[in-house]
N, C-alpha and C positions, 0 to 999 in steps of 0.2 A: 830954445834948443833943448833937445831931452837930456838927462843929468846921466848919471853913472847908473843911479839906481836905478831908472828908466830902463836903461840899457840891459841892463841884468836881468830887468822882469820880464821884458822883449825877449831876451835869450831863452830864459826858463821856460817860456811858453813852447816856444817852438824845441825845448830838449825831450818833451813827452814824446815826439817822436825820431830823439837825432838817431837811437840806433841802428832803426830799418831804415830811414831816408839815408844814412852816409853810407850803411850796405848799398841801398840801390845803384846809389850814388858813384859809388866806388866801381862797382861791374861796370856804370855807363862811362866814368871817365877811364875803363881801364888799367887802372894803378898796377895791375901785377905785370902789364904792360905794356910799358912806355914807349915802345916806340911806334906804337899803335897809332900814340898822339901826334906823329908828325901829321902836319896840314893845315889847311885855312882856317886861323878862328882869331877871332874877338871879344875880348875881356871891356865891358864896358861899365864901370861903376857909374850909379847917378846920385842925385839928390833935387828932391821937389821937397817945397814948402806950401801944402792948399789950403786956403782959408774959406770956410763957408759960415753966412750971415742965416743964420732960420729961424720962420717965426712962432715952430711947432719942434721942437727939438727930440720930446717923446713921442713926436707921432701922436697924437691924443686927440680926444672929442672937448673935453673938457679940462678946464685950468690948463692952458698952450702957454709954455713957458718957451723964451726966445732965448739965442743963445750965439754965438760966435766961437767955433770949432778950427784949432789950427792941428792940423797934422802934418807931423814932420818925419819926410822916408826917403830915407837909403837906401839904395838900391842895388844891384849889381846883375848884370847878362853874362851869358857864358855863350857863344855859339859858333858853330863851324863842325867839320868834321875831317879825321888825319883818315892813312890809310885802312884802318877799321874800325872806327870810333866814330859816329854822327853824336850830336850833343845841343840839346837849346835848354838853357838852362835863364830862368827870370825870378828874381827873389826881389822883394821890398817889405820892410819891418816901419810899421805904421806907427808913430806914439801921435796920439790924440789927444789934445789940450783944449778944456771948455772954459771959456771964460766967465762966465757967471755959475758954473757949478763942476769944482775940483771935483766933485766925488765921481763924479762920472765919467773921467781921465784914464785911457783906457791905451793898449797896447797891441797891434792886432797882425797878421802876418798875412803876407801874397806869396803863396810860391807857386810856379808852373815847369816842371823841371821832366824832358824826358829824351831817353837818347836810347842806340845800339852798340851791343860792343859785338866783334866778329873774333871771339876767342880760337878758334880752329878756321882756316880759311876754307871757306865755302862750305863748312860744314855745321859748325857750331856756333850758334850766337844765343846774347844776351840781351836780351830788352827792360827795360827799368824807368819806373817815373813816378812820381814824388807829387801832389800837391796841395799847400794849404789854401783856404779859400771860407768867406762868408758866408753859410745857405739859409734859407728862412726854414725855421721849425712847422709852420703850419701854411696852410694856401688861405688863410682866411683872416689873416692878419696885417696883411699889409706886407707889403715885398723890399725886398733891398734890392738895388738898380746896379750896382759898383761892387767893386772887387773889394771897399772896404764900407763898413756899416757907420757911416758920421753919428747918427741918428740915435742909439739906442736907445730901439725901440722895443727890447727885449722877446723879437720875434727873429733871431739869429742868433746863428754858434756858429763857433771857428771848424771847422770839419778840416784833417790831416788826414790824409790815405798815400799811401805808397802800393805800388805792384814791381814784384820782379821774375822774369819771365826766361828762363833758361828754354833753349828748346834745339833740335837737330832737325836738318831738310838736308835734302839730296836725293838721288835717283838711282832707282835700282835698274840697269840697262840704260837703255835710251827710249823706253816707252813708258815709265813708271816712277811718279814722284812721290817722295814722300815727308812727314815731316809728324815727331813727335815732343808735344809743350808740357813744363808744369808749369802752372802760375801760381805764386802766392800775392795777395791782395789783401792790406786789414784798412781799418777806416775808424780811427777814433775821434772824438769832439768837447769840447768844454762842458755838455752836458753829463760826466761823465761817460758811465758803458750805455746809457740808454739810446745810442744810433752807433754802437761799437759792433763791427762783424769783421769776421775773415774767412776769407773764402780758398780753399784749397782746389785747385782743377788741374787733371792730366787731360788729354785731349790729342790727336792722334788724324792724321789724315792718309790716305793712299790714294793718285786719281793719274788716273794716264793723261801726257801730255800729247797737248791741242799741237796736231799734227795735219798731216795729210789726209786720217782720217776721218769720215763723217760720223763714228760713231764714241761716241766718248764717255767714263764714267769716272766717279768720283765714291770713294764710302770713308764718311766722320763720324768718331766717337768723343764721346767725354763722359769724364766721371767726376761731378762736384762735391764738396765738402764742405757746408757756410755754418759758422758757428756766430750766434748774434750773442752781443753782449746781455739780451735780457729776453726774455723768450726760447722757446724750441728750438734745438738746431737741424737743420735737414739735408738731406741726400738726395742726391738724381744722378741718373744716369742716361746716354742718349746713343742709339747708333742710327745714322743717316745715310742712305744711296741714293745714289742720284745719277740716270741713264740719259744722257743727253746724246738728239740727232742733228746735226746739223743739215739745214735742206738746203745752205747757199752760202756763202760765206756773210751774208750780214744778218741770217736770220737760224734760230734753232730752237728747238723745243725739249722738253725733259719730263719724265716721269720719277717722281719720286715716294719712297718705302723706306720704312724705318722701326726702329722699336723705342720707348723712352720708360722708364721706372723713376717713381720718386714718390715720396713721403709730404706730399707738402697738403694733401687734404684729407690725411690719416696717419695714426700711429705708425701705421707698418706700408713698406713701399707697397704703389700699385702699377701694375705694366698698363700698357697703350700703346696701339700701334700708329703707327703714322703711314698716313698716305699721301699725293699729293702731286699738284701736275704745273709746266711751268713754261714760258718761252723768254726769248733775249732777241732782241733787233736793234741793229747798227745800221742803219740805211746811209749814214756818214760817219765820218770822223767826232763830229760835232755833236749827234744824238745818239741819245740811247735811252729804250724802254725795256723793262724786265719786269715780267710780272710772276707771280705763282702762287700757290693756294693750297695749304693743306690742312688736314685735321688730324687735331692734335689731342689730348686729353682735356683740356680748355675748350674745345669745339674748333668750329671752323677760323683757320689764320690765313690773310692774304697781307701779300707783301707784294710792294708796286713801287719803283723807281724810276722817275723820267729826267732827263737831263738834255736843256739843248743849251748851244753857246751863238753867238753871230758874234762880227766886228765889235758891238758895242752892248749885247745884251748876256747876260747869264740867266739861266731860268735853272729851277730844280722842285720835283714833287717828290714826295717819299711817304709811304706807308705802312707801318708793321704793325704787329701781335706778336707782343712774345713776352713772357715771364722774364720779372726781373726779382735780385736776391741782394744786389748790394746796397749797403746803407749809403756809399756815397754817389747819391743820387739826385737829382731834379725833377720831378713829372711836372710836364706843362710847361719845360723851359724851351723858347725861340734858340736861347744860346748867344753865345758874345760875335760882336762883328769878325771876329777871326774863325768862328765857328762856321759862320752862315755860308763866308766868302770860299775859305777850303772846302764845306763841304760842295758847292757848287761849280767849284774848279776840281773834284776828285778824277771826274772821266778827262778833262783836258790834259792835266799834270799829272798822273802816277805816280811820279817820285814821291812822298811826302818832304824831303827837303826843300825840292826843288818846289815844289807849290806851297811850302808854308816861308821861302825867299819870295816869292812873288805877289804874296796875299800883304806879307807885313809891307813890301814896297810903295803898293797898291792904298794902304791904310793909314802909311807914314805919309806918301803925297796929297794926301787928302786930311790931313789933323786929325784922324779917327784913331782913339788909342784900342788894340787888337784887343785890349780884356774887356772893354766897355760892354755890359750886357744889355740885352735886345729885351729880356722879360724875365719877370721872376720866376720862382718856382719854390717845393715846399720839398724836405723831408722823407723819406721814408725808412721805416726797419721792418724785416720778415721780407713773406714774400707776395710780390705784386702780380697782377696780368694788368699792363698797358699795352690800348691800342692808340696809335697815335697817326695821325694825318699832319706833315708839312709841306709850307710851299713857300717856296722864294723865288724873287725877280733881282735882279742888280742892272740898272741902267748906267755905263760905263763910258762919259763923257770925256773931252779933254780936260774941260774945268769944273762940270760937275757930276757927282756920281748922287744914285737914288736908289736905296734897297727897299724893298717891299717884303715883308715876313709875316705869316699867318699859322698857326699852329691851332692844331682840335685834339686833348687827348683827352682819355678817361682809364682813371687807375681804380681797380677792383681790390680788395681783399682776397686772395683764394685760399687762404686757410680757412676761411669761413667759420671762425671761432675756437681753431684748431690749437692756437695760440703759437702759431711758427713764425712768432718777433714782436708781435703789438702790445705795447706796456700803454699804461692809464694814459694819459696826455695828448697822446699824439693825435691825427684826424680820423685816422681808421680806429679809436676807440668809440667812437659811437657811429660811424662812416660805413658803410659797404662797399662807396664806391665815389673820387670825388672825379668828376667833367672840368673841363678847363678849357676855355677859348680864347686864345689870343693874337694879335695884327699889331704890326707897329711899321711906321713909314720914316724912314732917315734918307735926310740931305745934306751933301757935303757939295762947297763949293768952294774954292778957290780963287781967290781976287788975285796972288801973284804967287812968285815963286815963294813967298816969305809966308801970308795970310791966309787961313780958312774958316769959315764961316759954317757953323754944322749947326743942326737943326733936327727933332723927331718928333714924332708923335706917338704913343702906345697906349693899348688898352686889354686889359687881362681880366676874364670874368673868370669866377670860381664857384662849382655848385656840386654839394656834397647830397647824398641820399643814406638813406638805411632808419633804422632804429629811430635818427632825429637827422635835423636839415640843417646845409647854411649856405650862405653864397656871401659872396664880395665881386664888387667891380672895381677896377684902378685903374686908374686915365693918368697916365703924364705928360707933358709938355717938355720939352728942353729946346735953348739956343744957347752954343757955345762959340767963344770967337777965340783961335788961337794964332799967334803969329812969332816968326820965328827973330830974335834981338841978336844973335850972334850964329856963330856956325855948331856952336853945342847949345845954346841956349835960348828956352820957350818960353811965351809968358801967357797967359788964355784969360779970359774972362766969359761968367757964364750964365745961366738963370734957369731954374726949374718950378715948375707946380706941378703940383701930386694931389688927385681927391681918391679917397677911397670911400667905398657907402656900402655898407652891408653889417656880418657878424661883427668887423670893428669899422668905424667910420673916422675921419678925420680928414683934413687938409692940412699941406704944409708948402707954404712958399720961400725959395731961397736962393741966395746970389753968390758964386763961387770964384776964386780968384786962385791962378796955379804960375808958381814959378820953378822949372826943372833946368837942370843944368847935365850933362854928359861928361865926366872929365875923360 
């Protein structure tokens, strides 16, 4: 069990960011008040003890040193929502104990924390979320699969970000909505400020509402502010219109005009106009395709969303272009089984409670834990143009379920040596641009109401260009068996292999053992 002083080092880790996370925190539980909090919720403390047996502990080609890893985490859930306060709140504090080498004894933290508060009724709310989490520093290193790094394999850092989100909506008349946001975002990491940013944005909408009439328009602004902890800081600014006709009630089209200014491929802002044209078709309840296409200062962006559902299947494709500026990020991530699932129930559930009650339902009857991640991903700081292509299937059995995920992105530099975030180490110091392709296939089956037997397959290539080159491919395997010993209490058994071959190469084989408890 971890000792006092464990505990304290656990604590200290997670205090570099206690005083925006209990800020956030506080707006989402509503403290100034209380009676906000009447309504449905669940305090759920746990504790798991996981043991893994590995025969590559550093991840390594050469001298594979074996190892036996116990971490021991406490937990705690917070979720429901009173009459204006929604809240899902999930924390676990990891201490990791290696049996054949103390020094590598380590302390690590989960947190997923995020909720609404409704400070003025029907007028003013608060948005707020909190998370800490493991990401890989580079795409060419070898990936971490879980929410916590057994491994270290010194290709991860702890990344902390919080956002908190003040903003007013309402309507002016009865044909005119509106709604004005600031967001503040920071994003700090163990690596010190070298993936540190914060990001400043107001943001502003007016669009008349979807009425009786066929013709409809919408115009958004924002204005950003990202200051990185190491590199150039930059500004943009965006105003969007957008004329949409509707020609039936399941089908409509749009023209879109715009203006955007930023600094991100010079010293001084440069304007560009934006154009761009678009349609949306509901021919059911079930489907929906939206496509549109505009140019941008980056060139041409298409963005393409398809979504169908039946009895038993989910299907979802999705496509964008679009500049990204925050450090707490992934390119080339599939995303965790709770990602995959809500995002492909967005059109069926709209609520976000009500479909992230249904996804966890869906995940907990089948032994799949919702943070379990689908594929890795790497780092970024400054600012990116990614385009990315996904697609998922979910095959939605009585006893068994099947997801299929394939993902194709490719992350640019667009400071093009401007230096707006990129310090020595990272992939875009010698990089222009890294491509990422990845598919992974998960099965979950259920033997009874107690047992389930899950099973995947993944594979993630990496290939960098510019200046100099590199690539990696990782293939993994997993079967996990978990089955349920009490009415709070799980016990699983499990096995993985991992080969990577490329800039770093190695294999590692390993047998995992979990016992978690609910009080």
């Amino acid at each position: 069990m971890a000792t006092a002083t464990d505990m304290a080092m656990g604590t200290g880790m997670a205090a570099r960011c206690n005083v925006p996370v209990l800020l956030a925190l506080a707006a989402v539980l509503g403290v100034t008040a209380p009676p906000a909090l009447a309504g449905d919720w669940r305090i759920v403390p746990s504790l798991s003890v996981n043991e893994t047996a590995t025969d590559n502990v550093g991840l390594v080609k050469d001298h594979r040193r074996s190892d036996w890893i116990t971490d021991v985490s406490p937990g705690i859930n917070i979720s429901g929502s009173g009459d204006r306060v929604k809240l899902d709140f999930d924390y676990q504090w990891h201490g990791l104990f290696y049996a054949n080498d103390s020094s590598r004894n380590n302390r690590q933290n989960s947190l997923n924390a995020k909720g609404t508060l409704e400070a003025l009724e029907n007028w003013f709310f608060i948005d707020a979320s909190a998370a800490i989490l493991q990401q890989n520093l580079s795409a060419f290193n070898g990936s971490t699969y879980s929410s916590v790094d057994t491994n270290d394999s010194n290709n991860t850092t702890e990344t902390r970000s919080y956002q908190i989100s003040p903003y007013f909506t309402g309507m002016f008349g009865d044909s005119v909505e509106y709604m004005l946001r600031y967001s503040l975002s920071k994003t700090t990491s163990d690596e010190g400020n070298a993936y540190d940013d914060q990001t400043r944005q107001w943001s502003g909408r007016l669009a008349s509402v979807d009425g009786l009439s066929r013709l409809g328009w919408s115009i958004d602004a924002s204005s950003d502010k990202n200051d990185f902890g190491q590199g150039r800081n930059t500004n943009s600014d965006l105003v969007r219109g957008v004329l949409t006709y509707r020609v039936d009630p399941q089908f409509r089209v749009s023209l879109i005009a715009g203006r955007e200014s930023n600094d991100y491929t010079s010293e001084h802002k440069k304007s560009h106009t934006i154009t761009g044209a678009g349609f949306e078709w509901t021919p059911t309840e079930r489907t929906l395709l939206a496509a549109s296409h505009e140019e941008r200062f980056f060139g041409g962006s298409n963005s393409v969303t398809f979504t169908h559902r039946t009895a038993g299947t989910a299907w979802k494709y999705n496509q964008t272009k679009e500049t990204q500026t925050s450090t707490n990020q992934s390119s080339g991530v599939v995303g965790t089984y709770f990602g995959l699932l809500d995002n492909m129930f967005s059109s069926a559930i709209p609520d976000p409670a009500a479909r992230a009650a249904y996804v966890n339902a869906m995940l907990a009857s089948s032994g799949i834990s919702p943070n379990a991640t689908l594929q890795g991903g790497f780092l970024t700081t400054g600012v990116t143009l990614r385009e990315s292509k996904e697609l998922s299937l979910a095959l939605i059995g009585a006893r068994n379920t099947v997801t299929f995920a394939a993902t194709r992105s490719e992350t640019q530099d667009v400071s093009r040596g401007m230096g707006s975030g990129w310090f020595s180490g990272t992939d875009f110091s010698n990089l222009e641009s890294v491509r990422q392709t990845g598919a992974s296939v998960n099965w979950s089956h259920q033997f009874s109401g107690l047992s389930t037997l899950t099973g995947s397959a993944s594979r993630l290539k990496s290939k960098g260009s510019g200046s100099s080159s590199a690539h990696t491919d990782e293939t993994m395997f997993t079967l996990n068996f978990l089955t349920q010993l009490g009415p709070k209490t799980n016990a699983g058994l499990g096995a993985r292999r991992v080969e990577v071959d490329g800039a770093t190469s190695y294999t590692e084989n390993a047998v995992t053992g979990t016992l978690s408890h609910r009080f």
